[in-house]
C-alpha positions as CSV (number, residue, x, y, z in Angstrom):
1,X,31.1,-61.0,45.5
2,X,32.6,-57.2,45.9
3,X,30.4,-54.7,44.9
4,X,31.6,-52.3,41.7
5,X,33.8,-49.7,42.3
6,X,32.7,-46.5,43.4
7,X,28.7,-48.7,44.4
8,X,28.5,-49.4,48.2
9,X,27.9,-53.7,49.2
10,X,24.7,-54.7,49.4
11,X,24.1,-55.5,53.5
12,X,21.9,-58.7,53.7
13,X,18.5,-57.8,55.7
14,X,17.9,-59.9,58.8
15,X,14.2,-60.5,59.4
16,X,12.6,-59.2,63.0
17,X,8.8,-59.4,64.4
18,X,7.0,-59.8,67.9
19,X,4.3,-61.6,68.7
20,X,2.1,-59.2,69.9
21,X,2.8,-56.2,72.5
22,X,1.9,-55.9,76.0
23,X,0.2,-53.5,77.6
24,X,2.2,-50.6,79.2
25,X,0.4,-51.4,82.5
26,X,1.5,-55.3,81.7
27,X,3.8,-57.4,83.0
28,X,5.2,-60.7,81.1
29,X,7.4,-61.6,78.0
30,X,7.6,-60.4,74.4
31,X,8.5,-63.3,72.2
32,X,10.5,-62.1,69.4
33,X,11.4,-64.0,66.2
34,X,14.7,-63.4,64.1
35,X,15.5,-64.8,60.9
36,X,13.9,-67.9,60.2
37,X,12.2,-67.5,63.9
38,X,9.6,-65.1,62.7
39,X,7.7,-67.9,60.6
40,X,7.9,-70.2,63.9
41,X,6.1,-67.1,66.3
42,X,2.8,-68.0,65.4
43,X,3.3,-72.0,66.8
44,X,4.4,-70.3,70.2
45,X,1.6,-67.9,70.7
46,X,-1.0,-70.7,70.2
47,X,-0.9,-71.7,73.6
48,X,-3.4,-70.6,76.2
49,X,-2.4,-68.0,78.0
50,X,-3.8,-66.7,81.3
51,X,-4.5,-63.2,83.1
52,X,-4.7,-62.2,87.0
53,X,-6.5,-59.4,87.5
54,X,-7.5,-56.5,90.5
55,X,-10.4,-54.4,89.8
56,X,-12.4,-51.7,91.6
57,X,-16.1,-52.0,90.3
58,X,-17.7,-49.0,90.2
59,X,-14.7,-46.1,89.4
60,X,-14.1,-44.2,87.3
61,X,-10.4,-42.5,86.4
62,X,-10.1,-39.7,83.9
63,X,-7.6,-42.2,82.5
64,X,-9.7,-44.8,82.2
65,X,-7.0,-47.3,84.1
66,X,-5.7,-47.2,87.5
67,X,-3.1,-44.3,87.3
68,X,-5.6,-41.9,87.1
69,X,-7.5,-40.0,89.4
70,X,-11.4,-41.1,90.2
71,X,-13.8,-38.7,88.7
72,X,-16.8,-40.5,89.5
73,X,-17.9,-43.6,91.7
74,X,-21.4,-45.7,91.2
75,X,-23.3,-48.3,93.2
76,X,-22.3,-51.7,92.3
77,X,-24.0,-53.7,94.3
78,X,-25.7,-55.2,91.6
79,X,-23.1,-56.7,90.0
């Protein structure tokens, strides 16, 4: 129905989430839900999901991830 005179229409809200955020370092896919689709993310994040990693044991960045700069390197040997 039209709104009163002189009162602005009521715009319908449209429903958005994600199903979690990546990591800025990250690559991969944000699933994003719309409408009815938000109530249907958590069935498609249930699934296993699986990670490939490079590390470097035994640095240390003053960022604390690889775009910084190493401060300090330890024997690792052990590990």
């Amino acid at each position: 129905p039209p709104a009163a005179p002189g009162r602005r229409a009521k715009k319908p809200r449209l429903k958005v989430g994600h199903g979690g955020t990546l990591d800025p370092l990250a690559t991969g896919m944000l699933v994003i839900g719309v409408g009815h689709g938000c109530r249907a993310l958590q069935g498609y994040l249930t699934g296993s999901k699986a990670y490939r990693a490079r590390m470097a044991f035994g640095a240390e960045t003053d960022s604390q991830d690889v775009t910084g700069a190493t401060v300090r390197v330890a024997p690792c040997e052990h590990v």
